[in-house]
C-alpha positions as CSV (number, residue, x, y, z in Angstrom):
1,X,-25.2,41.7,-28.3
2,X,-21.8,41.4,-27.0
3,X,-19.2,38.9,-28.6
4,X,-17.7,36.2,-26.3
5,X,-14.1,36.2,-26.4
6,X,-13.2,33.2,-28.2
7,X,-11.6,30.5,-25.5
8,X,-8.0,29.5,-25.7
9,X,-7.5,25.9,-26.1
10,X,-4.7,24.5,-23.9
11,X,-1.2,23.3,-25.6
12,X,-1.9,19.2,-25.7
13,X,0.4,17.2,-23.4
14,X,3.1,14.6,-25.3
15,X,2.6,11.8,-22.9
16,X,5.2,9.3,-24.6
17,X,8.1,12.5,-24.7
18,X,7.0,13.2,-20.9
19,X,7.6,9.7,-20.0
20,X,10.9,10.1,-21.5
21,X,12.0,13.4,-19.5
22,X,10.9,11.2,-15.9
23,X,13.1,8.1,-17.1
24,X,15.9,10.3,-18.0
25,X,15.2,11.7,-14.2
26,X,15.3,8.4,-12.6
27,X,18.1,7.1,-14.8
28,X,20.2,10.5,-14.1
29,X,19.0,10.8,-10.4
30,X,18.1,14.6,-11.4
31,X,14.5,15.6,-10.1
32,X,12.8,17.7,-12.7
33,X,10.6,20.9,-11.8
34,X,6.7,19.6,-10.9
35,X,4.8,18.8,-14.4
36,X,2.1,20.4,-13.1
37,X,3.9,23.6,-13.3
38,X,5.3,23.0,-16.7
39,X,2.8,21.7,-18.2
40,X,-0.7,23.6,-18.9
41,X,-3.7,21.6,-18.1
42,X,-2.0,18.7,-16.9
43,X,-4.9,16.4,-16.1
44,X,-5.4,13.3,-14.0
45,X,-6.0,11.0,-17.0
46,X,-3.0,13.0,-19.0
47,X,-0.9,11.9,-15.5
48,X,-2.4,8.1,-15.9
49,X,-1.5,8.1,-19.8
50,X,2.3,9.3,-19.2
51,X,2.6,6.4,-16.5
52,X,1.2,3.9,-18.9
53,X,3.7,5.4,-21.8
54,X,6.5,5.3,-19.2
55,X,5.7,1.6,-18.4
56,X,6.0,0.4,-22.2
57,X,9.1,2.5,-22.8
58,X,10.8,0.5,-20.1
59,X,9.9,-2.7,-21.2
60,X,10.2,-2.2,-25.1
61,X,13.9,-1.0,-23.7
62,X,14.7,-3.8,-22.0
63,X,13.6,-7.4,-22.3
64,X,14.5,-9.2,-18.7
65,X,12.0,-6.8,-17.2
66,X,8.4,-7.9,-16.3
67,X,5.2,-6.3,-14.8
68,X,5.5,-8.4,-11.0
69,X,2.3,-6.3,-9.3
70,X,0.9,-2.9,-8.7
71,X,0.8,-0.6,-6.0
72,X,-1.5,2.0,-4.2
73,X,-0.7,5.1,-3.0
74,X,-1.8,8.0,-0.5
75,X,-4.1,5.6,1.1
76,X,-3.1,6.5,4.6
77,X,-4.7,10.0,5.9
78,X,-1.0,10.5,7.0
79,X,0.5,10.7,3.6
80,X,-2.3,12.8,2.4
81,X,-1.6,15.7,4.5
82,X,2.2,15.2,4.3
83,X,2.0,15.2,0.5
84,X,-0.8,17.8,0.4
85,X,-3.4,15.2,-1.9
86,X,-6.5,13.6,-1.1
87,X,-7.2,10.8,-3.2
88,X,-5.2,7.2,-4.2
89,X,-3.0,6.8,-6.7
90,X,-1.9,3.8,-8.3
91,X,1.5,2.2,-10.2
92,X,3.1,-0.6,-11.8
93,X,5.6,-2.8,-9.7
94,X,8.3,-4.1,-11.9
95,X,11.1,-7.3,-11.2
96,X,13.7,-4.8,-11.3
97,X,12.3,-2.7,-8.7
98,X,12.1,-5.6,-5.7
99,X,14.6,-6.2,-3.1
100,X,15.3,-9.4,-0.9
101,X,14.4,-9.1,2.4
102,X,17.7,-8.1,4.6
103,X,19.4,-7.2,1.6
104,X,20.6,-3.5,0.7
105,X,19.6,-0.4,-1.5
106,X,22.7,1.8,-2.7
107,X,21.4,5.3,-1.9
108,X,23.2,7.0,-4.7
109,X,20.5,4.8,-6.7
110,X,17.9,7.0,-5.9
111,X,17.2,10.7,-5.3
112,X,15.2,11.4,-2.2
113,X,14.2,8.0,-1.2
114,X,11.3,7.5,1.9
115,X,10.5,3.8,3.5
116,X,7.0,3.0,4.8
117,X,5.6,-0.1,5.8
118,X,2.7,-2.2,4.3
119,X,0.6,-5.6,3.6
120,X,1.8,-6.9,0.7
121,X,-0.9,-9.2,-0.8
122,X,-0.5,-12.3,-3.1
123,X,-3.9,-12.9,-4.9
124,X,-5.6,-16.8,-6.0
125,X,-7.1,-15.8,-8.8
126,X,-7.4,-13.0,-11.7
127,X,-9.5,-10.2,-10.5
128,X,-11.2,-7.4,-12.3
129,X,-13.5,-4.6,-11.9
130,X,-15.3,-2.6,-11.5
131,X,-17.7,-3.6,-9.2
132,X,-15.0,-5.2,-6.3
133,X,-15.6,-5.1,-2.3
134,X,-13.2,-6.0,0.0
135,X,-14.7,-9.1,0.8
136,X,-14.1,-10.2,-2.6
137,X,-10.6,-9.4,-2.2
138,X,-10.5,-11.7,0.6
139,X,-12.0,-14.1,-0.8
140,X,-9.5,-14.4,-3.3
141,X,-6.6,-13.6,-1.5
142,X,-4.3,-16.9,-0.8
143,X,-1.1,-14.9,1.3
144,X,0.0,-11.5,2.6
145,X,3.4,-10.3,3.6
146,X,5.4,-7.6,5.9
147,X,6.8,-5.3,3.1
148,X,8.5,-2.4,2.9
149,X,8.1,0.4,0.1
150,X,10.8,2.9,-1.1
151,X,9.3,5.6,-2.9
152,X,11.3,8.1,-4.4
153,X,10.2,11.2,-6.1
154,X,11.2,12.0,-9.7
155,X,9.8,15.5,-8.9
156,X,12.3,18.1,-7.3
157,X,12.2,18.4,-3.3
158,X,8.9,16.4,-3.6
159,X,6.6,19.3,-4.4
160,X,4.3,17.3,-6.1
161,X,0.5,17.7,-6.4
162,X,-1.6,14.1,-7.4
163,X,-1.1,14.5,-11.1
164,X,2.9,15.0,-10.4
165,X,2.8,11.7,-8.4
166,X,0.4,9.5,-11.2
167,X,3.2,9.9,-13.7
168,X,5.6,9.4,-11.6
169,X,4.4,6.3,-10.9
170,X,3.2,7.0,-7.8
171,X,6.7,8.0,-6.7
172,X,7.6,4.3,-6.3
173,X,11.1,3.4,-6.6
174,X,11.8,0.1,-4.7
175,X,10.0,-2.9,-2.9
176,X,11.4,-5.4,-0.2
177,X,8.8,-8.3,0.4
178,X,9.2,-10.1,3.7
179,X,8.3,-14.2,4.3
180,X,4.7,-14.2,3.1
181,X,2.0,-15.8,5.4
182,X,-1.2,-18.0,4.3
183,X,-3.9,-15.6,4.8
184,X,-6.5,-17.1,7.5
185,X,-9.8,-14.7,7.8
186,X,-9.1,-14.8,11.0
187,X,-6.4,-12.8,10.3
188,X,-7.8,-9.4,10.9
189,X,-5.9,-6.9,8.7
190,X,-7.3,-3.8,9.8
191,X,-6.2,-4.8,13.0
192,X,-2.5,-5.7,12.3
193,X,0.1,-3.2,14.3
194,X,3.2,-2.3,12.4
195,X,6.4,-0.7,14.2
196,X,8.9,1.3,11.9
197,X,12.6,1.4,13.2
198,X,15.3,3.4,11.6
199,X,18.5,2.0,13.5
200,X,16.4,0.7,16.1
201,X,14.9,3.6,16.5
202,X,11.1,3.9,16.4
203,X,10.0,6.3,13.6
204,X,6.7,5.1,13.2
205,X,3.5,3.1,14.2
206,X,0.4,2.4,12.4
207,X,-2.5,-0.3,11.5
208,X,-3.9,-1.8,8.8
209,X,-6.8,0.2,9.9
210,X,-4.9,3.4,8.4
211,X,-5.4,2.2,4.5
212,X,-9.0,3.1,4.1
213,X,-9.9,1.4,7.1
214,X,-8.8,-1.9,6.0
215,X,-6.1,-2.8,3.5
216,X,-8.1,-5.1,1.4
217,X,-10.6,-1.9,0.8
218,X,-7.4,-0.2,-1.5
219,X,-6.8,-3.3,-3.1
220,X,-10.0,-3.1,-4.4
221,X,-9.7,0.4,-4.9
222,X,-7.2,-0.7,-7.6
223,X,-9.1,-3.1,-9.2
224,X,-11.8,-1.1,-10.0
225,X,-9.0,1.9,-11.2
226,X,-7.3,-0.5,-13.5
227,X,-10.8,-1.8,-14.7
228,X,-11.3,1.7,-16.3
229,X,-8.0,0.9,-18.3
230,X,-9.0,-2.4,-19.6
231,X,-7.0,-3.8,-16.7
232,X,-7.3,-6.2,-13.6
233,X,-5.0,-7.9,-11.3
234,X,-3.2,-11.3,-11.5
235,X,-3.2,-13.8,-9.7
236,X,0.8,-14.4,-7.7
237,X,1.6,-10.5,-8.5
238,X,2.3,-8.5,-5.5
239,X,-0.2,-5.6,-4.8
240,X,1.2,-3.1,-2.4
241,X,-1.9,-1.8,-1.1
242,X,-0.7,1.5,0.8
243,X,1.1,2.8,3.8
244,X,0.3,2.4,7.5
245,X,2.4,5.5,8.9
246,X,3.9,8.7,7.4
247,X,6.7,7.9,5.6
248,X,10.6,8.3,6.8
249,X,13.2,10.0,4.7
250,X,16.4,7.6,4.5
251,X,20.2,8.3,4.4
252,X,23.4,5.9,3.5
253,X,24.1,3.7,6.6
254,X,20.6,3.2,7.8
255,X,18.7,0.3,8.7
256,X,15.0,0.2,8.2
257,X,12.9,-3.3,10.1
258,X,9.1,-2.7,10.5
259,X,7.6,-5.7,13.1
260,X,3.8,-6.5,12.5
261,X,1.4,-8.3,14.5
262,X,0.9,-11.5,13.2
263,X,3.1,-11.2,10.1
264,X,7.0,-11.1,11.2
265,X,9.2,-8.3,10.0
266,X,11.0,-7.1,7.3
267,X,14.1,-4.7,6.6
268,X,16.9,-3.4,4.2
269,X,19.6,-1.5,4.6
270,X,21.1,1.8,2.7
271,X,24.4,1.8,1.5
């Protein structure tokens, strides 16, 4: 009978020191090599755990910052194939992180910054999974908004694969909420336009449509995540539920306005 080779356990992954090595990225504005090349194994739940590690460390470091939403990536089919994944993702959203409407972004703040446009919504109610439809995100939804998300990869030249981008927080950076609109069901989200321009140039177009076929479908795409955490979603916090277009790399000088149907516009500027 032949002996089976005994099977070689992979090394286990420090969550709390790998959280430290993507803050030290962020705070440096130094992208680190993909952790899914440096580290053996790296799983989705490993990814989840370093975000959540990353999370506390900020706030144990610094008092005046609060947890002010979520957000959900790689909803859009178009940020799929441009990042080369094929699921969501999910991150925190934190005070520090949101920009006035109009106002401006230094660009030496951040290392390889994109914009893309979204529905921002502003819940009633606490919600929690894991057993939420859309409809019960509508239900409980009392405003939406134009908004604009900067993400920013931690990750070198952003060769990431979905594991890279969970840690990283799902590459968020920065979050600029327009005027927020009572929502009416009447309102059909999946339906809303959106028109990117960089300089008054257009550099995208998309629809609600493009986040899983309707926004309010990733929002409850999160809820049901966080629900496997012992989470949920509060009521007021924003919830960026995904991009409606391919995101657009942005340089010092530039100014970003997206125009929706039915919602306004929002912009920033990079200085």
């Amino acid at each position: 009978m032949r002996r089976q080779r005994p099977r070689r356990l992979l090394p286990v992954i420090d969550h709390v020191a790998t959280a430290a090595t993507l803050d030290a990225a962020e705070r440096d504005r130094a992208a680190i090599r993909p952790l899914t090349d440096t580290l053996q194994g790296l799983t989705v739940a490993d990814a989840y755990a370093i975000q959540a590690a990353w999370l506390r460390r900020k706030l144990a470091a610094n008092a005046a910052l609060a947890l002010v939403g979520r957000k959900v990536g790689l909803t859009a089919r178009a940020m799929q194939e441009q990042l080369g994944v094929n699921e969501p993702d999910c991150g925190f959203l934190l005070n520090s992180m949101l920009v006035p409407n109009a106002g401006s972004i230094p660009r030496a703040e951040l290392i390889l910054p994109r914009v893309e446009p979204e529905i921002a919504f502003y819940l009633a109610e606490d919600l929690r999974g894991p057993d939420l439809t859309a409809a019960d995100i509508l239900e409980a939804t009392r405003a939406v908004a134009p908004a604009l998300e900067i993400v920013d990869s931690r990750i070198a030249d952003w060769k990431i694969k979905l594991q890279d981008t969970i840690a990283d927080n799902g590459s968020s950076a920065r979050a600029v909420i327009g005027a927020a609109v009572s929502f009416d069901r009447a309102l059909d989200l999946a339906a809303v336009q959106v028109t990117l321009r960089r300089d008054g140039e257009v550099v995208g177009e998309g629809a609600g449509a493009a986040v899983l076929g309707h926004p309010a479908e990733a929002v409850a795409w999160l809820a049901n995540a966080l629900a496997g955490f012992g989470e949920g979603l509060k009521a007021n916090d924003v919830v960026l539920p995904g991009a409606m277009c391919a995101s657009v790399f942005a340089n010092a000088g530039e100014v970003f306005e997206a125009s929706y149907t039915g919602l306004g516009s929002v912009s920033v500027r990079f200085t």
